[in-house]
N, C-alpha and C positions, 0 to 999 in steps of 0.2 A: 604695268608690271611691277612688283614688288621684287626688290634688289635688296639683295644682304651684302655689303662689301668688306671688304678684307680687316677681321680684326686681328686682336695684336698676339693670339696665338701662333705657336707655331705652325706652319703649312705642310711643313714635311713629315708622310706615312712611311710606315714601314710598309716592307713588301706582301707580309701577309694582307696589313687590313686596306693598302692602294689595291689588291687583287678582289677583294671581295665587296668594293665600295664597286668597282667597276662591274663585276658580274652582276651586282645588284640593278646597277644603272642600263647595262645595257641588253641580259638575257630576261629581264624581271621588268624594264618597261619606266625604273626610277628615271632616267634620263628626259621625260618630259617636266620635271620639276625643276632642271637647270638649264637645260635646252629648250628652251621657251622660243616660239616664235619671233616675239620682239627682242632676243638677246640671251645672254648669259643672266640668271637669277639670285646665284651665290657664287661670287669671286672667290670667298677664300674656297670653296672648294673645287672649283674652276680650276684655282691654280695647283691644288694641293695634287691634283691628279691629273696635271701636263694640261690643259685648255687654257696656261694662262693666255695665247696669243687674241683668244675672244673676249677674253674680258675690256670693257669701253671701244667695244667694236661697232658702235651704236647703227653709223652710216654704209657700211660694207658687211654684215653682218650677215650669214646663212645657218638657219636651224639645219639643214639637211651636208652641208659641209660639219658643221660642229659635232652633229652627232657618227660621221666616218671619221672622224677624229678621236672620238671616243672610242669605237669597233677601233682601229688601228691601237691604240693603247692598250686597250683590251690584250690584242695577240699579243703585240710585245711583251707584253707584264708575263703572259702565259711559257714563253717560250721556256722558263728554265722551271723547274719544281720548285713550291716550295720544302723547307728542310727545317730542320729541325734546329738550327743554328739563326736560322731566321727569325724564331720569339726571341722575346728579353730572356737571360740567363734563369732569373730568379722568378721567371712565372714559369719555365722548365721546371727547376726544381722542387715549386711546391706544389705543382699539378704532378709531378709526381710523386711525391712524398702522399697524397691527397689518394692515387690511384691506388696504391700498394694498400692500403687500409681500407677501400672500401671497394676493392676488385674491379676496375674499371680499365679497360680496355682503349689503345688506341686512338679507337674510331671517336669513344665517349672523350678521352682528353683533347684533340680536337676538336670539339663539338664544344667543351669548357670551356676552351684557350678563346672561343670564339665570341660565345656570351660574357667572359670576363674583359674582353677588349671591347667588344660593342659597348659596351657600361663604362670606359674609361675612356673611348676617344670620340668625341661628339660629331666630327665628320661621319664614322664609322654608324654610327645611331641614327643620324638626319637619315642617313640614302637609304637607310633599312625602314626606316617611320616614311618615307616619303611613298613607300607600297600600296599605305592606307589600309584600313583596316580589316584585318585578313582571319581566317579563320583557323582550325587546325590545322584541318589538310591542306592549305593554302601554306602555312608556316612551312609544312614538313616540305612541299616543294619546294619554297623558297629554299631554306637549309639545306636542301637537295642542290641547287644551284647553284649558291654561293660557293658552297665548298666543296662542291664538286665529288658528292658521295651519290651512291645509289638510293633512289626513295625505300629501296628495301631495306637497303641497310641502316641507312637512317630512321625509318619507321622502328627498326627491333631496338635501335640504341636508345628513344625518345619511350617507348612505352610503357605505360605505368608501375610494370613489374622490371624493368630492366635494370641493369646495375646504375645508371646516372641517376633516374631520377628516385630509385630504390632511396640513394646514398641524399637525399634530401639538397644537394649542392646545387642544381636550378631548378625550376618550377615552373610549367607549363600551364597555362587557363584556359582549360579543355572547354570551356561557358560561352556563345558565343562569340563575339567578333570584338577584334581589337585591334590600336598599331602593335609593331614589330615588339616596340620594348617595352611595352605592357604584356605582350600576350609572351614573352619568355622573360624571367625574373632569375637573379643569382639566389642565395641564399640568405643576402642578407644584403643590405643599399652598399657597407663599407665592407662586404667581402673583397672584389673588384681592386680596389685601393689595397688592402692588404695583400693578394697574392700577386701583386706588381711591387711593391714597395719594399718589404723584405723579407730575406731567408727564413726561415723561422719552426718551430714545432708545429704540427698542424691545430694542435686544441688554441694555441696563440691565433693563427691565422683565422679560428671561428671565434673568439670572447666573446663576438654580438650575441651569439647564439649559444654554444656550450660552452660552461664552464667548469672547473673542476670547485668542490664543494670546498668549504671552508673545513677548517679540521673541528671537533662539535668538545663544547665547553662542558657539557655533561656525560653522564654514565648511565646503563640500564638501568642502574640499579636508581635513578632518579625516574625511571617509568613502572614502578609498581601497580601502579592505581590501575595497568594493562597488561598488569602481569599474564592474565589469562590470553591473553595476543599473542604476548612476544613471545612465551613460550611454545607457540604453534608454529609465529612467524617465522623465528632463527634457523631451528631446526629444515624449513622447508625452503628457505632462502639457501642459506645452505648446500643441500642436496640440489637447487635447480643451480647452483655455480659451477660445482665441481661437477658435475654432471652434460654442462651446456643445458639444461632445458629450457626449449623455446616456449611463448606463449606465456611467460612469466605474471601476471601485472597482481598489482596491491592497491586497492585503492581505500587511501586514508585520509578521513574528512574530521574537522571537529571545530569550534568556533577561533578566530585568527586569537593568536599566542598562547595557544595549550602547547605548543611544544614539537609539533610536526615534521616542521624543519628538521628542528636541532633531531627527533625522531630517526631521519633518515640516516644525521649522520653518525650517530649512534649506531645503526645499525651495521651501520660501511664500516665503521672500526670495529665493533664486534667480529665482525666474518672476517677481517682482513680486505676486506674490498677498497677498489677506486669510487669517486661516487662523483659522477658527473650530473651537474645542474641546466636542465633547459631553461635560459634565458627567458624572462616575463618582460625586461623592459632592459634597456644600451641606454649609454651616454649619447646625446648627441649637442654639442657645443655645449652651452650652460646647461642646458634640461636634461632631464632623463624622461623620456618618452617611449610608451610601455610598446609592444610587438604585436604584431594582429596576429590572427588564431592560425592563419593559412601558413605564414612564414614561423612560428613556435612547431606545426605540423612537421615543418622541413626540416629545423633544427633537432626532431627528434630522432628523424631518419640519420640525420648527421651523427649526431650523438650515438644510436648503435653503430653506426660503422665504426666512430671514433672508439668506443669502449671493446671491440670486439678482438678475441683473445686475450682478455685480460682479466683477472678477476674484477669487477665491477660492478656497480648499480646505477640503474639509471632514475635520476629526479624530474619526473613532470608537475612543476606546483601550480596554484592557481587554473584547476582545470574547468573553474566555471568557464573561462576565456574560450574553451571550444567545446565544450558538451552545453553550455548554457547561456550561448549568448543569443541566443535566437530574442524575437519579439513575442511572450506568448499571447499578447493583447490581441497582436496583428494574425499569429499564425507564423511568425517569420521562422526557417528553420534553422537552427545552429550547425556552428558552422562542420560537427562531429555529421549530424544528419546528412548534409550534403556531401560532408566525404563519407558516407556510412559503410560503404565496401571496405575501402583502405584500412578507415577504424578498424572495421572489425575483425581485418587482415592483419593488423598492427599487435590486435589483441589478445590474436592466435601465434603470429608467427615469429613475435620479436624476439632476435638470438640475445640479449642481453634484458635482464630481471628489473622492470619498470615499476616506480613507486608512484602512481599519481593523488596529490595531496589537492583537497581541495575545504574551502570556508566553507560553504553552502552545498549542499547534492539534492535539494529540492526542486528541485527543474531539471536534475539529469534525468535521461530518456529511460525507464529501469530495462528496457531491451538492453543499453551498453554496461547497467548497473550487473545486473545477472554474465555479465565475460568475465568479470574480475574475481580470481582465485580466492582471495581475499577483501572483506572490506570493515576494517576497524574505524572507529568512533576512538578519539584523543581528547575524553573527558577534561574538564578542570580539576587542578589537585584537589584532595581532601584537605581537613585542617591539619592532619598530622603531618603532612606532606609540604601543606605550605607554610607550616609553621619550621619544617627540617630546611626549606628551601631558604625562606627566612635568614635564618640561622647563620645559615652556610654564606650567602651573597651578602649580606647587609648584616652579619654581626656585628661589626666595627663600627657601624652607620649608624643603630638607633640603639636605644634602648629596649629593654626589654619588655618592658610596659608600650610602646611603640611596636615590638614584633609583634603583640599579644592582638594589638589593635588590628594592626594590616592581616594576620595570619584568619580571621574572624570571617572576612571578606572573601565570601565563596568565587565572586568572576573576575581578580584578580590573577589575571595570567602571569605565568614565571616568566615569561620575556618582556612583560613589564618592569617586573621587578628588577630582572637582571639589567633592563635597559636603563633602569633609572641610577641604581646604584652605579654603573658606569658612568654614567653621567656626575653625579654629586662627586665620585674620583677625582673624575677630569678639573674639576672647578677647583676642590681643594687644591688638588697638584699647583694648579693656577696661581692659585689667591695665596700659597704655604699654609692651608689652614691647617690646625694637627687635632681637633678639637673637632667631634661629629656632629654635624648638623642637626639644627631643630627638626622637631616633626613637621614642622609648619612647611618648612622649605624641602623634605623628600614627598609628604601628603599634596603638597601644591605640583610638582611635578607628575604623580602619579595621577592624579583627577583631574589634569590635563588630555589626560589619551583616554581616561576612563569615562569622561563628559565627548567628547570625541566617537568613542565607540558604544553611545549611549545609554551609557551606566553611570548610576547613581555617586555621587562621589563621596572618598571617604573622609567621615569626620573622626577627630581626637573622641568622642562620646558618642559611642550608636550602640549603649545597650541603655541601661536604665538611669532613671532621672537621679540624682545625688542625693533626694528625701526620696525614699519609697520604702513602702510597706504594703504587707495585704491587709491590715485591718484599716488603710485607708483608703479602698477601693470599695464600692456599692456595688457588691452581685449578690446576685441568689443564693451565691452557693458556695459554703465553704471551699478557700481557694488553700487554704493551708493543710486541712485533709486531704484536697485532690490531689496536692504535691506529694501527700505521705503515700499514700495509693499509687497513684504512675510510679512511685521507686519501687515497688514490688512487681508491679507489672507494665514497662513503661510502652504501653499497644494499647491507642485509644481513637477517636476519631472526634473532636470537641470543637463544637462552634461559639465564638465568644461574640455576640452582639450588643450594640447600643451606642448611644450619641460619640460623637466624635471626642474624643479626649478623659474617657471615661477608664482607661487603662488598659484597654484590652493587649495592643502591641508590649506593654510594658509588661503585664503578665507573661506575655511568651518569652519576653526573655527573662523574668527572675525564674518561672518554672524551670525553662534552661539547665540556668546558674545551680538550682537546687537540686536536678537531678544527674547533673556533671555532664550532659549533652553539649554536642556543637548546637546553634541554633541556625536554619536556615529559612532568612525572612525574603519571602518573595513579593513583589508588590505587582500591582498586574500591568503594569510599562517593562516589569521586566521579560514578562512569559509573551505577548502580546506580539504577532508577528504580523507584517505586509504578508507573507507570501502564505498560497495556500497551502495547509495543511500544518502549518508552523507552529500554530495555538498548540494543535494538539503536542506537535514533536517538544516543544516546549515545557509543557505539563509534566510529560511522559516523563521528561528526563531531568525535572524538578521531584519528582517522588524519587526517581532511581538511584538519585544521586544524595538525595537523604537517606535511602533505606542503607545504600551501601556506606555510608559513613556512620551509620548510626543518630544522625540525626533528629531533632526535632524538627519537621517542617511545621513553617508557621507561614499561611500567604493570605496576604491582607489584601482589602478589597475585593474576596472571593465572589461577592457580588456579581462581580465584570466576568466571572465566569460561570457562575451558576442561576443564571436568568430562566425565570418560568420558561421552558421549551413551546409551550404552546402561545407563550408572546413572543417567540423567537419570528422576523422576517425573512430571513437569511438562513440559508443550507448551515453555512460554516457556524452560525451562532449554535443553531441545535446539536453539531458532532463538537463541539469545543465542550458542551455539558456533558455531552456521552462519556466526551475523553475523560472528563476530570470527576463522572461518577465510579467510573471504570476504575480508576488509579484508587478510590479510596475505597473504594472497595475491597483491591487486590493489596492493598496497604499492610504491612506487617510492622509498621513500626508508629512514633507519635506524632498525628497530624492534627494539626490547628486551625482555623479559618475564621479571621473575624469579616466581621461586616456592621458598615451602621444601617445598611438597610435589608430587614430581616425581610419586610414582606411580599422583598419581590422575588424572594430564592425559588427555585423548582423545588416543587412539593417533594420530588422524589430523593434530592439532596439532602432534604430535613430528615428521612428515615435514615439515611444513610451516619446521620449525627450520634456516637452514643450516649453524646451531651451536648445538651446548649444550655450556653451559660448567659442569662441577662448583667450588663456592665450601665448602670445604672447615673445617675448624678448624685453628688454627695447627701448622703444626709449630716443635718446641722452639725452633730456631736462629731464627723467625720469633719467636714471644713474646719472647724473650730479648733481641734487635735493638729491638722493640718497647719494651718496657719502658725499654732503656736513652735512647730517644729522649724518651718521656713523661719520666721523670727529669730527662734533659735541659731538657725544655723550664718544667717546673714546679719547678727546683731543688730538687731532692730529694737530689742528692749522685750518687755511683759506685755501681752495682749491684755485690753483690761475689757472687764465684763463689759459694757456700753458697743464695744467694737465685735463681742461675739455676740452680742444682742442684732447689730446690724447686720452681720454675715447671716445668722440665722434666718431672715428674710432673702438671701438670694439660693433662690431654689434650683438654679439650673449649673451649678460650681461643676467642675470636676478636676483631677486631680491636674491635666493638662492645664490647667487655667492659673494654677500655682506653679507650674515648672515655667509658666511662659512669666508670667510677672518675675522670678529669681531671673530669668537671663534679660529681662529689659532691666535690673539692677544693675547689671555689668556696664551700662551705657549711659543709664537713665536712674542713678542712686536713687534708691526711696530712702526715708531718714527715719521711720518707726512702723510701728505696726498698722499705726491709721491710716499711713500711706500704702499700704500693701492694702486693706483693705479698699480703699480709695481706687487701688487699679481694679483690682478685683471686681467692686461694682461697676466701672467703665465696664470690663470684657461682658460682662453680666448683659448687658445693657443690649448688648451688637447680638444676642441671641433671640431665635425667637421663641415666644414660650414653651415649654417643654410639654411635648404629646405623652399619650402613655403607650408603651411599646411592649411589644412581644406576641404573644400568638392570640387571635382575637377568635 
């Protein structure tokens, strides 16, 4: 026999939970787990509830004496009622503080009183778990027994629609079989501890789970770029406050630090609203560890009861956690699908105006997509936008030549920026520095999270090389006309091909610079998605977000996107061409695409070109110009004829081959012109001979 003997807690029950450890024990059948044939099994609970005379009873001991010892305790314990002076004070007063706000009855606060004490006192827990594992209608007996209510009555206060578990504060696991304290859960592991421990507001008594929102560091008028939202959204937020209308929800998604958050609470101070936050993850000792989807479920029942009568909003963020967390590999269902009723009673009937934010919505079910009243996309700023943002957080921080950099930088989220310049704050405040940081030191912080969230990082130089011109570039085709042309009509559709380093990126941005455009360079690591359907959502919304800024799009490597369809293996590689023949097609503004490899493009892409431009390897007189200009500009002396005689021999130069020898000088000094040619024919060397390219 397995024996637990008396540890160093204390032994003494109160009357409620010595009444209900005993009905358990003795109407419910627990009593074969301590009244063991060969003896008592756990002293301390032996003693804790009058048996202690059997305890090391080992030689005179009777299972069938022990347990009319138990029945006799039983009636005793029964003889008087319990009362209401019988809990602790202060789990009176915030079960009912708790009740008054979320309309809860009698019957349901004891029914509370009861799973808050079975979770804090571990006698109380064992004799309930010693039942084994029980099902629904099994629990609702038990419940019936212990506390001595009617299984009817008990059944209407337990049911899915009833005011307890409406009010999200415990939660029942309708799925089959479990122990006791698994198959009823509170609302939260340190609810339990909080309404024993002290008096308090009730939004204090839930922090794990609702919170009240932070108050928001920006203004509408920093959401323009959605103007055409907000100006639908307010108004109709709005009328569903003053009004009470149920059925409220807004679902708002866009990639993590466009601004979402702070969105909601913008909104909350716009209307004059509360705006309570459902909990994603609690403190627990050192960590913070995030909440499962079941228990966020219950915190939001909480949270309408909590906001109700007031003016308010409610924040559900992070909603992949229950519409998308299923396995689609496996088929597994999320955890929305399995509560799929409730959701979409949740989605109908909620008395208080629910904002669900979420990173990703390509895996939501579009059955729960099509309930939501509303559903906004929270783009990345434009330049003018994130150049005012700039401005505003980090004026004091960098230079102006530094905004100019960062603002260029299209997936630069404002709560990076705003994050980071808190941060460099913080360190001056530190360090007393009064004197604004290098770019080195705010760019190294920012492409930190920007490498992190796998994006490209930013450099001091990400437009053109320090030598450049168009007559030192080898195309077909006058590149200083086409520039005069796109200013009269800047709507074209221009494919720029050939060897790698031949200028083609560097064109898109001095074209850019010459027709006073933002430029927007997309590289295909950026468009490029796991998830399906993503390629295209990505395309899509790389034209939309140029056209609406005015942009030049320029996306390099279009190769990766415009593959002969008929060598395509894969579904998604043929609708990834569709997408992006689609977009440039319906294109109204200037779009770019290089590529070094022309001849695997879909045929159908090339018609779609109103230009292609060959970007060629230098010719001599072009190297030769070239060279003397780098010299120039890195004092290196006079190029003399003998060393343009030798360049003239290397056929395959291009203009990249000159910007990369100037930054191995920053490291690797060359001392004249011979040495620059000297590198020059190394990189020469590392190529292999040049084919002839373009349409055959």
């Amino acid at each position: 026999m397995r024996r637990f003997p008396v540890s160093k807690v204390s032994c003494e029950l109160s009357k409620p939970v010595l009444l209900w450890i005993l009905r358990a024990l003795v109407h419910l059948g627990a009593h074969k787990e301590i009244c063991t044939k060969h003896g008592i099994s756990h002293d301390e609970m032996a003693i804790a509830i009058g048996l202690e005379k059997w305890v090391d009873r080992d030689d005179d001991y009777s299972q069938a004496a022990a347990i009319a010892d138990l029945k006799k305790l039983l009636k005793q314990t029964s003889n008087s009622a319990i009362n209401e002076t019988d809990f602790p004070a202060i789990l009176n007063a915030n079960v009912q503080k708790l009740a008054s706000i979320t309309g809860l009855g009698n019957v349901d606060c004891l029914v509370l009183k009861f799973v808050i004490w079975s979770k804090s006192e571990p006698l109380l827990e064992s004799a309930l778990d010693w039942l084994g594992d029980i099902t629904s209608l099994r629990l609702i007996h038990a419940l019936s027994i212990v506390l001595d209510i009617s299984i009817e009555e008990l059944r209407s206060t337990i049911q899915p629609d009833a005011a307890l578990i409406r009010s999200g504060l415990i939660r029942i696991d309708r799925h089959g079989i479990d122990n006791f304290s698994r198959k009823l859960r509170l609302i939260s592991d340190r609810f339990a501890d909080a309404m024993l421990s002290f008096d308090s507001d009730p939004i204090d008594l839930l922090k794990d789970c609702v919170e009240r929102s932070a108050p928001p560091t920006l203004s509408i008028n920093h959401y323009t770029h959605i103007e055409k939202h907000t100006q639908l959204l307010l108004p109709y937020l709005k009328h569903s406050v003053q009004h009470a209308r149920k059925g409220v929800n807004i679902l708002i998604h866009g990639k993590p630090g466009t601004g979402k958050t702070e969105l909601t609470r913008v909104l909350g101070q716009t209307l004059n609203c509360h705006v309570f936050d459902v909990s994603s993850q609690r403190a627990n000792d050192a960590d913070v560890v995030p909440i499962d989807a079941n228990e966020r479920l219950a915190a939001l029942r909480m949270a309408q009861s909590l906001a109700a009568h007031q003016r308010a909003l409610i924040v559900f963020d992070e909603v992949e956690d229950v519409f998308n967390d299923g396995g689609m590999l496996f088929g597994t269902k999320s955890t929305a699908q399995t509560h799929k009723g409730w959701i979409n009673r949740a989605l109908e009937e909620n008395p208080i105006p629910t904002l669900w934010l979420s990173n990703a919505i390509e895996g939501m079910d579009p059955a729960f997509i099509r309930r939501f009243d509303m559903v906004i996309e929270v783009p990345m700023l434009n330049l003018v936008q994130r150049t005012d943002l700039l401005n505003e957080k980090c004026g004091d921080l960098l230079n102006p030549a530094q905004l100019k950099t960062l603002a260029k930088v299209d997936y630069l989220a404002p709560a990076i920026v705003a994050k980071t310049a808190s941060v460099i704050r913080c360190i001056q405040e530190e360090n007393q520095e009064t004197n604004p940081p290098s770019a080195n030191t705010f760019n190294f912080l920012v492409n930190n999270t920007l490498r992190a969230q796998g994006h490209r990082p930013i450099h001091a130089n990400t437009t053109l090389p320090e030598v450049y011109a168009t007559e030192s570039v080898n195309a077909n085709h006058d590149l200083e006309k086409l520039a005069s042309g796109l200013a009269n009509q800047p709507s074209a559709r221009i494919c720029l091909y050939g060897p790698p380093g031949t200028g083609k990126t560097a064109y898109g941005h001095w074209l850019a610079q010459q027709l006073g455009m933002p430029l927007h360079l997309k590289k295909a690591s950026d468009l490029m998605s796991m998830w399906v359907g993503g390629n295209e959502k990505n395309i899509a919304q790389a034209f939309q977000a140029a056209e609406a800024e005015g942009a030049l799009l320029l996306i390099d490597e279009v190769d990766s996107f415009l593959r002969e369809r008929e060598n395509g293996t894969r579904s998604w590689e043929q609708t990834m061409v569709n997408e992006m023949l689609v977009q440039m097609e319906n294109f109204q503004g200037l779009f770019m695409a290089s590529t070094n490899l022309m001849h695997g493009l879909d045929s159908a892409s090339l018609r779609r070109f109103d230009l292609k431009i060959q970007f060629n390897y230098l010719k001599p007189q072009q190297a030769i110009a070239l060279l003397e200009k780098y010299c120039l500009q890195l004092h290196l002396g006079v190029c003399h004829t003998s060393q343009s005689k030798r360049l003239e021999k290397l056929t395959s130069l291009t203009p990249g081959d000159f910007a990369l020898i100037a930054r191995q000088h920053r490291f690797h000094p060359l001392l004249s012109a011979e040495d620059f040619v000297i590198a020059l024919k190394a990189e020469s060397a590392l190529k292999k001979q040049p084919n002839s390219i373009g349409f055959v």
